[in-house]
C-alpha positions, -999 to 999 in steps of 0.1 A, spaced: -872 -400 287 -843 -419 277 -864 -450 263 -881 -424 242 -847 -408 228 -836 -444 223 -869 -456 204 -865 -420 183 -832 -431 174 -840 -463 167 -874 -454 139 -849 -428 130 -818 -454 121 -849 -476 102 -860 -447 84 -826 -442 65 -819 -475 60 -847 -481 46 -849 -450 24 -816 -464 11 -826 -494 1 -858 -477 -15 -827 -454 -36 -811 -486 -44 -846 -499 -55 -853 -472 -75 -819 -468 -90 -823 -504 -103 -857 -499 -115 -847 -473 -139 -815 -489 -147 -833 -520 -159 -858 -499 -184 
């Protein structure tokens, strides 16, 4: 049970980061056009 918690947390952690870096992404895009 705790393993699963900790691999939740874990995509969960990923999932934002990487949903920030997609903003960033996308923020730059436009910014460049």
């Amino acid at each position: 049970m705790e393993i699963h918690t900790d691999l939740m947390y874990n995509a969960k952690k990923r999932l934002l980061i990487e949903l920030k870096y997609l903003e960033i992404d996308i923020k730059s895009f436009v910014h460049f056009f």
